[in-house]
FIZALO-992613 format. One record per residue (C-alpha): z, x, y; residue in one letter. Coordinates in steps of 0.1 Angstrom, whole numbers, plus 5000, padded with zeros to 4 digits. Example, Ala and Ser with C-alpha at 12.3 -4.5 7.8 and 13.67 -1.06 7.14 Angstrom:
BEGIN
507851234955a
507151374989s
END
This chain:
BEGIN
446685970770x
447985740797x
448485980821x
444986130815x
443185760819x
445085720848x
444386060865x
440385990856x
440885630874x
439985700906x
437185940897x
435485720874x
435185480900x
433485670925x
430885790895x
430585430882x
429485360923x
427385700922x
425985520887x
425385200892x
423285320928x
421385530905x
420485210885x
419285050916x
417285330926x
415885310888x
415384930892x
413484990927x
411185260912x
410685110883x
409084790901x
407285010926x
405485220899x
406285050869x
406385230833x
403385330828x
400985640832x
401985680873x
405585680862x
405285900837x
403786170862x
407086120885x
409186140853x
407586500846x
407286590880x
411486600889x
411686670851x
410787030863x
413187160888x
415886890871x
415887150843x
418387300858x
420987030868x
422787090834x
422787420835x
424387470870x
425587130882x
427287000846x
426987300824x
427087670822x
428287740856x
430687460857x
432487580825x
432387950835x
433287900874x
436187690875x
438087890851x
437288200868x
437888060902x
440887900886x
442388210877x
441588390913x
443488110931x
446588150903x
446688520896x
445388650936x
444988470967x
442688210981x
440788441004x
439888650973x
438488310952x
436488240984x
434988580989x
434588500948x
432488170954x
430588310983x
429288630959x
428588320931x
426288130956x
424488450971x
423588510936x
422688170925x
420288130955x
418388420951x
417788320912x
416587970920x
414988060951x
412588290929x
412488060901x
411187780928x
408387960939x
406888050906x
407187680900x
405287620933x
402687880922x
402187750886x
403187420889x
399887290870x
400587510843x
404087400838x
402787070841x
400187140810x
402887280793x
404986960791x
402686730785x
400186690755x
397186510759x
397086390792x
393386370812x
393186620844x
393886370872x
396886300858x
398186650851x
396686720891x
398586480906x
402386530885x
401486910897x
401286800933x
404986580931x
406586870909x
405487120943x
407286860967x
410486880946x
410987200935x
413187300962x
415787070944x
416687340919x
417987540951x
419787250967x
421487200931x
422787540929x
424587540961x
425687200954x
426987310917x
429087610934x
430587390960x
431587100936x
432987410911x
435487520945x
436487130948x
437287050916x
438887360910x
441487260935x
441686930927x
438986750948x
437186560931x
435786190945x
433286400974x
431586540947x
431686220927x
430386060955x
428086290965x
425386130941x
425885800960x
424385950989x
421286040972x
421085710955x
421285550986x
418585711006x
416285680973x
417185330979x
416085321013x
412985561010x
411785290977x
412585020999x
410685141033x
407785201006x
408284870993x
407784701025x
404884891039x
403184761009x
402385150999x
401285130958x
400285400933x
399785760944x
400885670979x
404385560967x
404885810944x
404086100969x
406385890991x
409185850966x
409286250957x
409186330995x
412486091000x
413486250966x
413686600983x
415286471010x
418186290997x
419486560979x
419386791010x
422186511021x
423586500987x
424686870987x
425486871025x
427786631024x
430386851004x
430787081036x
433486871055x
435886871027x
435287251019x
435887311058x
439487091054x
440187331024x
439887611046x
436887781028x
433787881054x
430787921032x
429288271034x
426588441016x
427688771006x
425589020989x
427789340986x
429789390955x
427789130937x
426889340909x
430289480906x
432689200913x
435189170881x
434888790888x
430988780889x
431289000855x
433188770841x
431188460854x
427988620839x
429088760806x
430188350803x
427488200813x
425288410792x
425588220763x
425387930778x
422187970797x
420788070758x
422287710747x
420887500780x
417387690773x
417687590734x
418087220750x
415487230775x
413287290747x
414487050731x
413686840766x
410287020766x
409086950729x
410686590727x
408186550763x
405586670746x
406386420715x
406186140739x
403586220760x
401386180729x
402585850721x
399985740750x
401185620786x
404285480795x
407285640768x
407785910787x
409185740817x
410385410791x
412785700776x
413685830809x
414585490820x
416685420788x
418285740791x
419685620831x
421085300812x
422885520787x
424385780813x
425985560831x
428885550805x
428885900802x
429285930841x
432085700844x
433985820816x
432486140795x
431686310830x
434586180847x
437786300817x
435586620814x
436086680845x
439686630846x
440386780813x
438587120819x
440687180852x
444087080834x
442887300803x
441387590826x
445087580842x
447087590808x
445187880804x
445288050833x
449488040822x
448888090785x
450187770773x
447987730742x
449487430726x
449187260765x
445687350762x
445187180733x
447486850741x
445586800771x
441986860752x
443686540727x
444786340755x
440986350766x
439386300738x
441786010729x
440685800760x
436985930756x
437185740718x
438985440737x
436285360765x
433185490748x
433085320721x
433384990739x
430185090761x
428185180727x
428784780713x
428484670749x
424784860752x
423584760714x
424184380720x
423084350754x
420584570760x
417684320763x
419084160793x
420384490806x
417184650809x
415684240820x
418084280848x
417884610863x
414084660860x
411684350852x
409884260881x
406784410899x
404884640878x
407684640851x
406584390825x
408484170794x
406484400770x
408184730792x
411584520790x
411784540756x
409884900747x
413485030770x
415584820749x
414484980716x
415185300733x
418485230750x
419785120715x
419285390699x
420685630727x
423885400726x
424485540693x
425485920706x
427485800733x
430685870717x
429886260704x
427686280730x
429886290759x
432886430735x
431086760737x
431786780777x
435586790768x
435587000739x
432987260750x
434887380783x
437687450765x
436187760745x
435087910781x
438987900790x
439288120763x
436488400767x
435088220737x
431688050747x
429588210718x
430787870700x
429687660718x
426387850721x
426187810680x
427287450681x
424387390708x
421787570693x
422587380657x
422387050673x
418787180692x
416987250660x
418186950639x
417186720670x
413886900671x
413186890632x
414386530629x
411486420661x
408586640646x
409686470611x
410086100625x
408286070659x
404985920650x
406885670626x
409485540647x
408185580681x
409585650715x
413385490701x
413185800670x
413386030700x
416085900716x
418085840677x
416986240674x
419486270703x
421886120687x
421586270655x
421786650675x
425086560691x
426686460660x
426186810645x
427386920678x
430486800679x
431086830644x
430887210647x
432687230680x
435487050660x
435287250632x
435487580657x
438087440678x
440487350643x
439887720636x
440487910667x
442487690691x
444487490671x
444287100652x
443786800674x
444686570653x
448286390660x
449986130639x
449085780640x
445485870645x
443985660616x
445985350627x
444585410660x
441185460648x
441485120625x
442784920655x
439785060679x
437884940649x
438984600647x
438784550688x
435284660688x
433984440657x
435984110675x
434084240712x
430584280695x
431283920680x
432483800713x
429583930731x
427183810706x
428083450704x
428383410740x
424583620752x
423083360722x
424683060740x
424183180777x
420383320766x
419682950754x
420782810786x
418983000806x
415682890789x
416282540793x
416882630830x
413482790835x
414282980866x
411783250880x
412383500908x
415083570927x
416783260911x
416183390876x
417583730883x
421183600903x
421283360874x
421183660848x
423783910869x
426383630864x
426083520828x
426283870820x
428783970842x
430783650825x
429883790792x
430684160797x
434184010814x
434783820784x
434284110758x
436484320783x
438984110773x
438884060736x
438584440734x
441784480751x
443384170741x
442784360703x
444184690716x
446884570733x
448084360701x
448084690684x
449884870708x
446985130710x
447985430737x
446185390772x
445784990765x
447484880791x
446385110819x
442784990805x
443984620810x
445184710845x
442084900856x
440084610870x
443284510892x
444084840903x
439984870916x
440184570935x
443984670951x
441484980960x
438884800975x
441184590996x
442884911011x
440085031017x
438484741037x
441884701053x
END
């Protein structure tokens, strides 16, 4: 598992920077517009052509295009996995690129179909932002093609990075909006226009290390309906289009749940849901990533129980850091959210409406983002009706648990429904994977599992006790502003440092695998930082 952790290092640290940018963009928006019915027409708006992002950027066509592309580079040559990816792209584009301009033409029936109760101005003006950013499900595409190449051949911090290009000229776009004093319809048609733009940058930016690799993109349109590789792409992705639709509408119906709920939960759940992925980012996204190129490899050679070590080794660091972030989120999440978004137009009432949320999301980090490593493995194999049962299973009980619970428990019930989906997610892709791969579980596990246990009951006390004591000093100090928010980035960096260490301190006395190369991470990132500012 060591060697795993330590492979994902470097990646997760360029998501973590991709992440936490996101956050500020989050925190920007969120006092530009606020939480309320204007940010809930932005939320739906680049809820439209975002539809997609799982499907082709973190999905379907990441779990059937490495592997394929893998194989070309193994079993053939590198000019054939080019002429491969170019066919892939040509395709892609001219799917999106109609899909985009039915969205244009129908964007306010879309927009009625999302959303359930909502007066006409409102529906009007989420139609207009959703026509500015439609041409984001083309940009994704190309971008999810080109990130498929890198990876495939072990490049993977541009594309990590990539989304810290778009973060940062959100950041810019909020902040030049900020400034000019532009409010209400103004910013938000000025945020979705710098939206657009930033992730023309975003995808562009993977050109100079495709260029290094040799690969000069091309879009090629003869032989795609009869390229073996293209076959083999489609006939994957097939069933995994049918499980992304099953969860867009669960997206779609779970909008619709919220959107009745009155103004402000559907962008309060979309702002919970930013908190929440930026473990999943770091370290779901980041060992997916890494696992399905090392298991799309022992595949590619036929090494099944290699497939299914490195699949462990995954999973086993996966258990490590996310269940840290899940006790981390629950006990802090009211100054979490108070930091990153209270201010402006975001209110104390907003603060803790996110909270509630975020909580409740924090629960289904763990199977969560142990579907992304257990999921690609089945596409290795010319298996992905699996996970296309295991998706659609966790779709309809997410769906039947928010129509059964939604006006009881409010905006957070939607977010537990999430939680409740993946958990019958991953149970079934466990189940499936027992049966056709092979068993993942190793000796020593339940010791393991009782000392991860313990560490995470002594961090949630750690962090408990300290946020009471820090939370009472900050009252007594009554700071405001500026003052007020530097004052709360530092007690809870303190904090967070402090459970950091009881958590590993626990491990470590345990002798838990990957414990020490946890407790050398923070050194190792600043030994980075310095070389780099060297």
């Amino acid at each position: 598992m060591a060697g795993t952790l330590q492979s994902s290092g470097s990646l997760s640290v360029a998501v973590a920077v991709s992440r936490v940018l996101g956050l500020v963009r989050e925190s920007l928006k969120a006092r530009l517009i606020g939480a309320g019915a204007l940010a809930d027409t932005y939320a739906v708006a680049f809820r439209i052509p975002n539809l997609l992002r799982d499907l082709l950027a973190e999905g379907a066509l990441s779990s059937a295009f490495v592997p394929t592309f893998t194989a070309s580079l193994v079993q053939e040559d590198r000019d054939r996995a080019h002429r491969l990816a170019d066919l892939a792209l040509a395709g892609l584009l001219l799917l999106t690129g109609a899909l985009t301009l039915l969205g244009v033409i129908f964007a306010e029936q879309l927009v009625w179909l999302i959303t359930s109760g909502w007066d006409h101005e409102k529906v009007i003006v989420t139609a207009e932002l959703t026509r500015i950013m439609m041409p984001l499900m083309m940009l994704v595409s190309v971008g999810a093609v080109w990130t498929g190449v890198l990876n495939a051949q072990r490049r993977y911090l541009t594309p990590a990075y990539a989304p810290a290009v778009f973060n940062i000229l959100s950041v810019l776009v909020g902040g030049g909006l900020w400034l000019a004093g532009f409010s209400g319809t103004q910013a938000v048609l000025g945020w979705s226009i710098g939206t657009l733009a930033a992730g023309l940058a975003q995808t562009f930016m993977l050109m100079p290390p495709l260029w290094r690799l040799g690969y000069r993109p091309r879009l090629r349109l003869t032989g795609l309906w009869t390229h073996p590789g293209i076959r083999r792409i489609v006939i994957q992705m097939l069933p995994a289009v049918l499980g992304i639709a099953a969860l867009q509408l669960n997206i779609f119906v779970n909008t619709r749940f919220a959107a009745s709920l009155g103004d402000g939960p559907v962008a309060q759940i979309e702002l919970a849901f930013r908190i929440f992925y930026l473990p999943i980012g770091m370290f779901g996204v980041a060992l997916a990533t890494i696992t399905t190129t090392q298991v799309s490899e022992e595949a590619a050679r036929g090494d099944r129980s290699g497939l299914v070590q490195k699949t462990g080794e995954g999973l086993s660091a996966l258990w490590m850091l996310t269940t840290a972030s899940t006790v981390g989120l629950c006990v802090l999440a009211r100054p979490i959210v108070a930091l990153l978004y209270e201010g402006g137009e975001f209110t104390a009432a907003n603060t803790v409406a996110v909270a509630d949320i975020l909580r409740a999301y924090a629960l289904g980090l763990v199977p969560y983002s142990m579907v992304k490593i257990v999921a690609p493995a089945f596409y290795t194999l010319d298996r992905p009706r699996l996970p296309l049962l295991a998706s659609l299973t966790a779709v309809a009980v997410t769906i039947g648990f928010n129509a059964a619970t939604y006006q009881l428990l409010g905006a957070p019930g939607l977010a537990l429904g999430t939680t409740v989906g993946a958990l019958f997610n991953i149970g079934l892709l466990r189940f499936f994977y027992h049966k056709h791969v092979g068993p993942l579980a190793r000796p020593g596990r339940w010791r393991e599992l009782g000392w991860l246990l313990l560490a995470n009951l002594a961090m949630a006390a750690a962090l408990t006790l300290a946020w009471w004591g820090v939370d009472l000093g900050l009252e007594r100090l009554a700071l405001s502003g500026l003052l007020h928010s530097l004052a709360l980035a530092f007690a809870l960096t303190l904090v967070i440092g402090l459970g950091f260490a009881v958590f590993v301190s626990v491990l470590g006395a345990g002798d838990f695998p990957g414990a020490a190369s946890l407790a050398r991470m923070p050194a190792g990132l600043w030994r980075r930082i310095r070389r780099r500012r060297a």
